[in-house]
N, C-alpha and C positions, 0 to 999 in steps of 0.2 A: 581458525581461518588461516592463520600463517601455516600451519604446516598442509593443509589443503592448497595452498597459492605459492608455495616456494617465500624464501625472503626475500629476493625481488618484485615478485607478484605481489606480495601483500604490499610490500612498499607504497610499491604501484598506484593500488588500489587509496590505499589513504590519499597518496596524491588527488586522485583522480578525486575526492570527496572536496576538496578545495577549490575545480575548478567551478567559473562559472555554471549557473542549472544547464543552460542552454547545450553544453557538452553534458551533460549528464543523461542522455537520452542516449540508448545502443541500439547499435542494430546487429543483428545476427544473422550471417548469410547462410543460407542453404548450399553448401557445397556439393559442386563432385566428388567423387571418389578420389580424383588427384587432389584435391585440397584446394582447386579454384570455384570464383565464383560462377553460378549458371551465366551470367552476362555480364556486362560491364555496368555497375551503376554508383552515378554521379553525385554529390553532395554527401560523400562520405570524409569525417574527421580520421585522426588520428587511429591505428588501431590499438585497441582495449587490450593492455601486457597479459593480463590472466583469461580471456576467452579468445579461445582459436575462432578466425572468423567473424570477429566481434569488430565494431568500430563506433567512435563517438561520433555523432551528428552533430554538425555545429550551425551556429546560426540559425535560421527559423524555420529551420529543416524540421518537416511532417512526414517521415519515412511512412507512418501508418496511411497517407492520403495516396501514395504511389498507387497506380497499378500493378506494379509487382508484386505489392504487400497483399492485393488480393489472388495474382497469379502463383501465390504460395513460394517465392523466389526467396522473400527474407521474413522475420517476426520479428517486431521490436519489445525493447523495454523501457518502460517510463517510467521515470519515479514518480511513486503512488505518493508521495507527501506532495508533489507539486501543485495540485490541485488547491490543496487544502491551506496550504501555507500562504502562495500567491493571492489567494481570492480571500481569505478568510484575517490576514496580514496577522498573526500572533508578534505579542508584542515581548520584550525584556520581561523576566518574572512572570511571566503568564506562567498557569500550570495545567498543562494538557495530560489529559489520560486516552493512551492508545488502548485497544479492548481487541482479545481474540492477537494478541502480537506477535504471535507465532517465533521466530526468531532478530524479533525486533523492526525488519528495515520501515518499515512505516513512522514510528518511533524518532531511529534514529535520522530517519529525511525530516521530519519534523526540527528534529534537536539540530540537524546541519546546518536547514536557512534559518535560524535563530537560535542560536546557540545558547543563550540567556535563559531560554523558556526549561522550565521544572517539566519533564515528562518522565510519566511513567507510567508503563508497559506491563499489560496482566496477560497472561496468559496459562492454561486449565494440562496444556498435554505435558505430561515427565520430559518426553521426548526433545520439543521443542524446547521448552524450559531451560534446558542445561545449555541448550545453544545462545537462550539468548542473556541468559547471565556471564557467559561470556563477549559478547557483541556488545554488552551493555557498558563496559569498558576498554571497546576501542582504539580511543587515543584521550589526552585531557579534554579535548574540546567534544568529545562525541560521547558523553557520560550519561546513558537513564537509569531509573530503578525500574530494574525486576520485581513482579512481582507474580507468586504463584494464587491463580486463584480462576473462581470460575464467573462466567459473566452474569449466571443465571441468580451468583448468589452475592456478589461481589460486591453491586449497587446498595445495600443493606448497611454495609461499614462506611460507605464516604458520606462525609457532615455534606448538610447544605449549602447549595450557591458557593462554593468554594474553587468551581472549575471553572475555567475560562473557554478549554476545546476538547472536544473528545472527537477522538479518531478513531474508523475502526475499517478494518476489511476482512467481515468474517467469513464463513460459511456463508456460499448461499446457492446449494444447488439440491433441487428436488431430486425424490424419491425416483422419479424418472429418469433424472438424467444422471444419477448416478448406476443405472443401469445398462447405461449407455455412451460410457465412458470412454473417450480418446485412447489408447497404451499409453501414451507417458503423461497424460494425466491419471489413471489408472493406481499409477506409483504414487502416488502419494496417498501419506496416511488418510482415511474415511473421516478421521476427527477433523482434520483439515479444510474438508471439502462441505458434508454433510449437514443439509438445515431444515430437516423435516419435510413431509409431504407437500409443502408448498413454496420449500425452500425459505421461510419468514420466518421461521421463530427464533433468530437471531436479533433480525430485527424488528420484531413485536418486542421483544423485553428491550432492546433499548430502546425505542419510542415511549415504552408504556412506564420505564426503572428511573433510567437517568439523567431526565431532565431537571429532576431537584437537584441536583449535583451541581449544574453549571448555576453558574451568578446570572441576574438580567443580565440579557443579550448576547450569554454565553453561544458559544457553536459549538457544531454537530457537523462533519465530515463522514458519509458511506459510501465506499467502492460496493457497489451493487454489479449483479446479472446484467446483459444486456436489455433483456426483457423485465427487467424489474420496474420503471420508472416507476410507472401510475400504482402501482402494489406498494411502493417502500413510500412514496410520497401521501399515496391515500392514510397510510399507518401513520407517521409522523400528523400529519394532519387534522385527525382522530383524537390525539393525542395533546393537540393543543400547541405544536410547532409553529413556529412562526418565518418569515422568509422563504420557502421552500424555496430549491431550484434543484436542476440535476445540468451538469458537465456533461461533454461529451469527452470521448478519450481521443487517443490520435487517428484512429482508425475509424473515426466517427461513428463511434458507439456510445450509448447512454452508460456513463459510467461511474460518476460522485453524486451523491446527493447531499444537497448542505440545507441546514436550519440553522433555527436561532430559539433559543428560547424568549420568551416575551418579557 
């Protein structure tokens, strides 16, 4: 990452992992061709040292509720651990298991707003792997273990009621709509995206694997499809989950679904 971001950039970037959450939400403008914005718009922080066009949002700034953000003017990012963290409040020594962690960031926004918390991050592709054994050391305060492994078969080595949260944001797009694919979502690897004819069977085996895992009243955080609610929630449910709920994201889409084990 430092030599992708320059030594300042990366600097940067660690900085920016200290600020409050509230700045940790970006926005990415759609530019012109000269490198301005299509318009002027308002309740923009700081801009982000490592993205051109990038700026932090401060305060209780919902770039994703604008009308711009549907006029295709900007696309935001949100950290996907915020969901999970805030609502689900992990404590010192908790030990979470992120699943499907690709290059960690889930993980490590986990490990950010609680630094205390034991996580650690499986993930199945070579690819991503080697990034995020590097990601996995950071800085001293942003430390998980890697781990290589697959989801399907993973659930089988963890003792019982030992987890307190498991995170996960896997695969979850059908057979169709990987057909039917954006260009720059397109670029990304198929292992990343792909979850079967129904886009579930990622999460059918966690619903149905690693619930022994978590201790009473363990939690469950999934970034799901937009259309996934009642399909991820009826699975969990099935299964014997308890608490259901599903988050919306900033763009008022159906986005986290949280449990609990009983």
């Amino acid at each position: 990452m430092k030599r992708l971001l320059g030594e300042a950039g990366f600097f940067a970037y660690l900085d920016a992992l200290n600020q409050p959450y509230t700045r940790a939400l970006r926005v990415n403008l759609l530019l012109r061709p000269d490198g301005t914005p299509p318009c002027p718009i308002d309740g923009l922080g700081a801009p982000v040292p490592w993205a051109k066009g990038a700026y932090f949002v401060e305060g209780d700034a919902r770039p994703g509720l604008s009308p711009l953000h549907e006029g295709g003017l900007f696309y935001m990012q949100e950290p996907s651990a915020l969901t999970a963290v805030t609502a689900l409040d992990p404590q010192p020594g908790e030990r979470v298991l992120d699943l499907c962690a690709g290059t960690g960031c889930l993980g490590l926004g986990v490990k950010r707003f609680c630094p205390a918390a034991q996580v650690t991050s499986l993930e199945k592709s070579p690819a991503a792997y080697r990034y995020l054994e590097q990601n996995a050391h950071l800085s001293p305060v942003l430390t998980i273990t890697p781990v290589q492994g697959d989801l399907f078969t993973y659930w089988q080595t963890l003792p019982e009621g030992q987890l307190d949260l498991i995170v996960s944001n896997p695969p979850y797009l059908t057979a169709a709509e990987m057909g039917a694919l954006q260009p720059e979502v397109a670029q990304e690897p198929a292992m990343a995206l792909e979850a079967g004819e129904d886009g579930l069977v990622f999460y059918r085996a966690i619903a149905e694997h690693y619930q022994k895992a978590l201790r009473p009243g363990g939690a469950l955080a999934l970034e799901i499809g937009w259309q996934q609610r009642e399909a991820v929630t009826a699975l969990l449910a099935a299964n014997g989950w308890t608490e259901i709920v599903c988050r919306k994201d900033f763009g008022g889409n159906d986005r986290c679904v949280m449990a609990r084990k009983q």
